[in-house]
N, C-alpha and C positions, 0 to 999 in steps of 0.2 A: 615349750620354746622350740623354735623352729632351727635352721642348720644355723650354728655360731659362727660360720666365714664362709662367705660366697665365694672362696676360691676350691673348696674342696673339691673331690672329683665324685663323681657318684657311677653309678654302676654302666649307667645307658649315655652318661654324655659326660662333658668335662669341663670346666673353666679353670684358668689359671694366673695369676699376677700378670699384669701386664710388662713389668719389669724383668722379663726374662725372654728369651728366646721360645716361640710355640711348636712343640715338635713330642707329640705322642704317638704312642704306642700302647700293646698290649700284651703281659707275661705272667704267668704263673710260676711260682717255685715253694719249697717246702717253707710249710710255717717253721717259725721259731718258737722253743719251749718257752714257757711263761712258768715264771715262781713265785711273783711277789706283785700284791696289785697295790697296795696298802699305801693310802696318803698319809703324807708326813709334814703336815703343816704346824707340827708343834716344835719340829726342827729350826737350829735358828738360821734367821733369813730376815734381810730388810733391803728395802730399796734405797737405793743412791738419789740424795739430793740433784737438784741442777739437771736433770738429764735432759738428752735432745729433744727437739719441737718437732721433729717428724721422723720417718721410721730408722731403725737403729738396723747399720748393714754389718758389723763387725766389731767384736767388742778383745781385746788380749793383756791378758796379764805379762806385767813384766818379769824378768828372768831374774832367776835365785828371790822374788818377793811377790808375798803375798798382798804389797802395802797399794802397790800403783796398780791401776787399770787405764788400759788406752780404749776407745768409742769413736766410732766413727758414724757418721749418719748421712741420712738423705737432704739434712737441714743445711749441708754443705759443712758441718765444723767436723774438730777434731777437739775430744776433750780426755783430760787426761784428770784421773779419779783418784783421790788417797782413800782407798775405802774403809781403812781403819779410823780416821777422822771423818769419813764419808763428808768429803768434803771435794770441791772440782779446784784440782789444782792450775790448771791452764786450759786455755781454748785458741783454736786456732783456726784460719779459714781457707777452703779452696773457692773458686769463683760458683762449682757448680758441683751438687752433691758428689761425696765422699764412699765409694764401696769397701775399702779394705782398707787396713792398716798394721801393722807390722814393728817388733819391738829390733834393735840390731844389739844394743846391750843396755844398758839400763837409763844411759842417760839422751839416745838417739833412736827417734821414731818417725817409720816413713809411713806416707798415705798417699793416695790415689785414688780416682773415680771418673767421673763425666767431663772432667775440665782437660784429660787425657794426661794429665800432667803428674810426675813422683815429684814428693817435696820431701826434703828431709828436715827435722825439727829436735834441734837439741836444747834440752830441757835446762841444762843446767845456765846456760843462758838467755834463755827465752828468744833466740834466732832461728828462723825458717831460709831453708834454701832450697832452689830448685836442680830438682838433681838432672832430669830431662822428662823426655813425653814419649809416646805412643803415637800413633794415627788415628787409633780410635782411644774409649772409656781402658783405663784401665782398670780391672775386674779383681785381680787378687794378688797379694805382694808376701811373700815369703821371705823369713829370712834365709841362709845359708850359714849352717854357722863350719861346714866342712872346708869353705871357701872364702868364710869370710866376707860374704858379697851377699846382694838382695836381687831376688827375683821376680818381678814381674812379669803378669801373664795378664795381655788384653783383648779387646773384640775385634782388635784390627790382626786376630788370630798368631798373633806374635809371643815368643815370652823374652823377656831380656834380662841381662845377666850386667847388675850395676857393680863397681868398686864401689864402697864407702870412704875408701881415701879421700876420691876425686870427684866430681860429678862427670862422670864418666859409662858410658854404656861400651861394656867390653866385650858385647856380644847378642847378636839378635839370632831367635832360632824361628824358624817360620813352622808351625803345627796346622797341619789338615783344615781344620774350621776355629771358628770362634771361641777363644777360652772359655770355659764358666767356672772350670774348678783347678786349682793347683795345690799341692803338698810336695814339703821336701822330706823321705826319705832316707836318711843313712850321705851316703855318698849320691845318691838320685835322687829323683822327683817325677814324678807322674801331673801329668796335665787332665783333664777331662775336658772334652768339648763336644760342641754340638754336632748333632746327626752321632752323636754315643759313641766318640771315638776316646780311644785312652792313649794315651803318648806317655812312653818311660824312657827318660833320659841317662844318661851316667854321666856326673860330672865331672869323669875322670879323663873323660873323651867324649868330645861336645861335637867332633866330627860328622857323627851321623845318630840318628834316633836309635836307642838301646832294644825297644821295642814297643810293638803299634798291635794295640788291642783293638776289640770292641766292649762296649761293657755289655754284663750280660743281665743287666737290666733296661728291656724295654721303652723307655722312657730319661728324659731328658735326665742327666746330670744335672745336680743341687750341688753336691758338695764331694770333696773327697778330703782324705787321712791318712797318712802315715802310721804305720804301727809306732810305737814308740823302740819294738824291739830289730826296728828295721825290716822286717821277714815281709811285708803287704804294706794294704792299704784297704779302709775301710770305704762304701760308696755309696751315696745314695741318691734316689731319684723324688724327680717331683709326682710319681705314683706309687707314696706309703711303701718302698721297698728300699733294704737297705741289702748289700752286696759286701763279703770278706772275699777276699782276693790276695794271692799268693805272689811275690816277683819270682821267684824259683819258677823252672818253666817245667821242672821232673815231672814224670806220672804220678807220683808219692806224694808230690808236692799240691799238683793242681788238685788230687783228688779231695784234701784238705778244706777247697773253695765252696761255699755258698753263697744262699739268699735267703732273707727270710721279709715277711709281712709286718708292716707297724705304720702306729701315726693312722690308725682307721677308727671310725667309732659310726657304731648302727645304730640308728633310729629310724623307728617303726618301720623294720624292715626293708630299711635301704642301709646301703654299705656308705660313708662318704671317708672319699681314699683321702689321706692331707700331703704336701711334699713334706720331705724330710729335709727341711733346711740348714741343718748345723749339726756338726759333729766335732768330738773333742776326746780324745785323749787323757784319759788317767795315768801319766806317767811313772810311776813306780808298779801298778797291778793290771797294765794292758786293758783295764774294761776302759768302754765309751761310753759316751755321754749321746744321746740323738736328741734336737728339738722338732720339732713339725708345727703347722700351722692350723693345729689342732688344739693347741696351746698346753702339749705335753710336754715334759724333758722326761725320759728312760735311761734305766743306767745298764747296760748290760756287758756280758762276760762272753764277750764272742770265742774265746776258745774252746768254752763249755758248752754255749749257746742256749746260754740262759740268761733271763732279764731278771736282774738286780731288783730294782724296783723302778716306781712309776710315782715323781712329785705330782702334786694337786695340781689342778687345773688351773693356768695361767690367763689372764683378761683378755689376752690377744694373742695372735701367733707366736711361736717361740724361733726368732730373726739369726739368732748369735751364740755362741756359748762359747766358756773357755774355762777348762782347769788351769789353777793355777798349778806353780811347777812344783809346789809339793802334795800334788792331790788333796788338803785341806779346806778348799773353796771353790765353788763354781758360779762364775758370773753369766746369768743368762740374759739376755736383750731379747725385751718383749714388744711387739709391735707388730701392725698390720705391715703388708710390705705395699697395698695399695687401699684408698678408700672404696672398692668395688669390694674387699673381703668384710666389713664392717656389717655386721649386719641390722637387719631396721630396728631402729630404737636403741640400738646399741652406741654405744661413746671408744673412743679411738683409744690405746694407754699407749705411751713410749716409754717406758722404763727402764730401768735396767739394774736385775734383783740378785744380791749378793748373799750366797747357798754355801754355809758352812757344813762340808758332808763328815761322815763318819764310815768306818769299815764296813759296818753292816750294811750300806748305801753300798758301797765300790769296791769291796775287795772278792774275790773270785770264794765261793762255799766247797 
């Protein structure tokens, strides 16, 4: 069987989703320790009824429960999952695919994507409102929970800073280039955007940017993460490299920072690189979770920097991932992120596969 996604990267040339900004490069840095390759398909895990009809851009568990999942897709809805009934409790629509979505507390959930537009959607009475827009897609929606507000971050290189009270934008901040990635941090939040810029905010003082990195992976930003213990953020690129990174700007501090290789897989002597599309947070034991379009999720211990382990191979790229907030379950969204990654004779999956984990999977050895 020949390469399983026509987006991977291989050693002499490159292709990549068309759904992203095209901007590579090339980087070397130290491999990561490897401990644990062993599939674990006897673990328990099933897929969710009802899922989307095209590719799956973000998928998040709600806060204090393991019960609700929100999914957002390219089919333009928004659906929202009792995965304990595994059942789809609600659906809702934007005019034109859906990239992110966002919990604010348990019974109000905002989305945004291609139609430029944040809606906010309160569950408990099945109403959608529009909270405002962007100039371009909006790309990624955070909550805030230091501030009580939601953050969005678009391609019209803006991030803005909503109240929940009001539908109200209390604040647009202008960043370098085009969002791709955002995480809120502690009291901050780091942006990622194109041409590999990193933007660190404080939302203590929104007066001017805290501080302006570059990433120091070569290639385009996929995704970024918050530590859960506030101290970084995790990074990764659409060339098989993921990046721990320090806000401390100390010698002590930066010396702390790497990179390491993943999301590759050889055949017959070719390397093919995959992006690292999703990362997630184990919040009580700091490890992460990475998917790639490789159709792997890893669970590793980046302060030890060692990988946990490695689930079975997934039908399609791995789009989405989210621990829930008691590290107990991992929802991962599986899907092409275009039909150019399908490969011949191959069939499309949009899923979205609920991962009941255990310590030996996620806790630091």
């Amino acid at each position: 069987m020949g390469n399983p996604l026509a987006s991977s990267f291989v050693l002499q040339g490159t292709t990549h989703s068309q759904r992203c900004p095209k901007q590579i490069h090339q980087y070397i840095l130290p491999k990561f320790s490897k401990v644990c390759f062993a599939e674990m398909e006897s673990r328990t895990e099933f897929k969710l009824k009802t899922p989307p009809t095209d590719a799956i851009s973000a998928v998040e568990f709600g806060p204090n429960s393991t019960q609700f999942l929100l999914v957002s897709s390219w089919d333009s809805t928004v659906r929202l999952y009792d995965i304990q009934a595994n059942t789809m409790r609600l659906k809702y629509n934007h005019e034109l695919p859906v990239l992110d979505v966002a919990f604010q507390d348990a019974v109000h959930a905002y989305s945004g994507g291609l139609d430029n537009t944040l809606k906010m959607y309160d569950i408990n009475s099945n109403t959608e409102s529009v909270m405002g827009t962007h100039e371009k897609p909006i790309r990624k929606i955070e909550y805030c929970a230091a501030l009580n507000a939601i953050l969005t971050g678009g391609w019209d290189a803006a991030v803005k800073l909503w109240d929940p009270r009001s539908p109200t934008c209390v604040g647009s901040y202008q960043q370098p280039e085009t969002v791709l990635a955002l995480s809120v941090c502690g009291d901050k939040f780091v942006v990622g955007t194109a041409k590999r810029k990193v933007c660190i905010w404080d939302l203590r003082n929104m007066a001017g940017m805290f501080q302006r990195r570059e990433s120091s992976l070569k290639y385009q930003t996929r995704c970024i993460k918050g530590f859960p213990n506030e101290q970084g953020y995790v990074l990764s690129s659409i060339e098989g490299r993921v990046a721990v990174e320090y806000l401390d700007t100390t010698p002590e501090a930066q010396k702390k920072k790497y990179a390491f290789k993943c999301h590759r897989i050889k055949e017959n002597n070719v390397e093919h690189i995959y992006p690292v599309n999703a990362i997630s947070f184990h919040s009580t034991y700091n490890t992460f979770a990475t998917g790639g379009s490789d159709g792997f999720v890893n669970i590793w211990d980046g302060f030890n920097k060692k990988r946990l382990c490695q689930f079975h191979r997934y039908n399609a790229g791995v789009a989405a991932l989210s621990f829930s907030h008691d590290g107990c379950a991992l929802a991962i969204g599986v899907s092409y992120l275009n039909e150019a990654e399908i490969p011949p004779g191959g069939a499309n999956e949009e899923s979205i596969y609920i991962r009941y984990v255990n310590d030996q999977e996620t806790k630091p050895k």
